[in-house]
Residue, then its C-alpha position, 0 to 999 in steps of 0.5 A: x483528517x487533520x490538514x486539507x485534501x491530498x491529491x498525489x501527482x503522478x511523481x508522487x505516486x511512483x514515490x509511494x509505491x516504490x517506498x511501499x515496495x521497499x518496505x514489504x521488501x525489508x520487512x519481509x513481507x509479501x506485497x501482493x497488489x498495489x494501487x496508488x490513486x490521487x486520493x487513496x491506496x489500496x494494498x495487499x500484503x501477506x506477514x508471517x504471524x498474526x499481526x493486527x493490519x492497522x499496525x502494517x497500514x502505519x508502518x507502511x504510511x510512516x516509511x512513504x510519508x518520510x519519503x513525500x516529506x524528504x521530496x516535497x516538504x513535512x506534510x500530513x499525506x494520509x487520514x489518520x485511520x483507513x480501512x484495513x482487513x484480513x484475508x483469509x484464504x488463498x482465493x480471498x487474497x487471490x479476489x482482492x489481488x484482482x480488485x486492487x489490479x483493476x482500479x480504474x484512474x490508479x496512477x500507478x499499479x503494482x502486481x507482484x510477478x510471483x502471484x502463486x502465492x508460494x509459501x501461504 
């Protein structure tokens, strides 16, 4: 981390998940869970393909930080790395989906209205 801590506001945190919903929606991704807490976010999205997830984790922190910067002046919003992981199965995506959706303290929680997982 280059900068000091970033606590986001509520204000920001219904900014970050919007940004993080239009990006999945204009990559054509699917955005499963979210959780935006002051501190630190969890996601789960589905991609066609193999992609490796550090590269959807910085598409994704790109698109919201150019959103923060635009409302609240250029900043570094994010750590340079965060832990990201592969799903393998329907149940695994299904688990993570319920551990994201039950973080205590989130100030904005995201569950996608079509939690079938059609199409995987």
């Amino acid at each position: 981390m280059g900068g000091s801590p970033v606590w986001l506001t509520l204000q920001q945190a219904e900014m970050v998940l919007e940004s993080f919903q239009e990006t999945a929606r204009v990559q054509g991704w699917w955005l499963g869970a979210g959780a935006v807490m002051a501190n630190h976010v969890h996601l789960v999205v589905t991609v066609d393909g193999d992609p490796e997830p550090g590269t959807l984790m910085l598409r994704l922190k790109n698109y919201a930080s150019r959103s923060l910067n635009k409302a609240w002046g250029k900043q570094d919003w994010w750590t340079a790395l965060g832990s990201t992981r592969k799903l393998d199965s329907v149940e695994s995506i299904n688990a993570a989906m319920r551990y994201v959706f039950e973080q205590s303290g989130a100030l904005k929680i995201f569950q996608s209205d079509n939690p079938g997982l059609a199409g995987l």
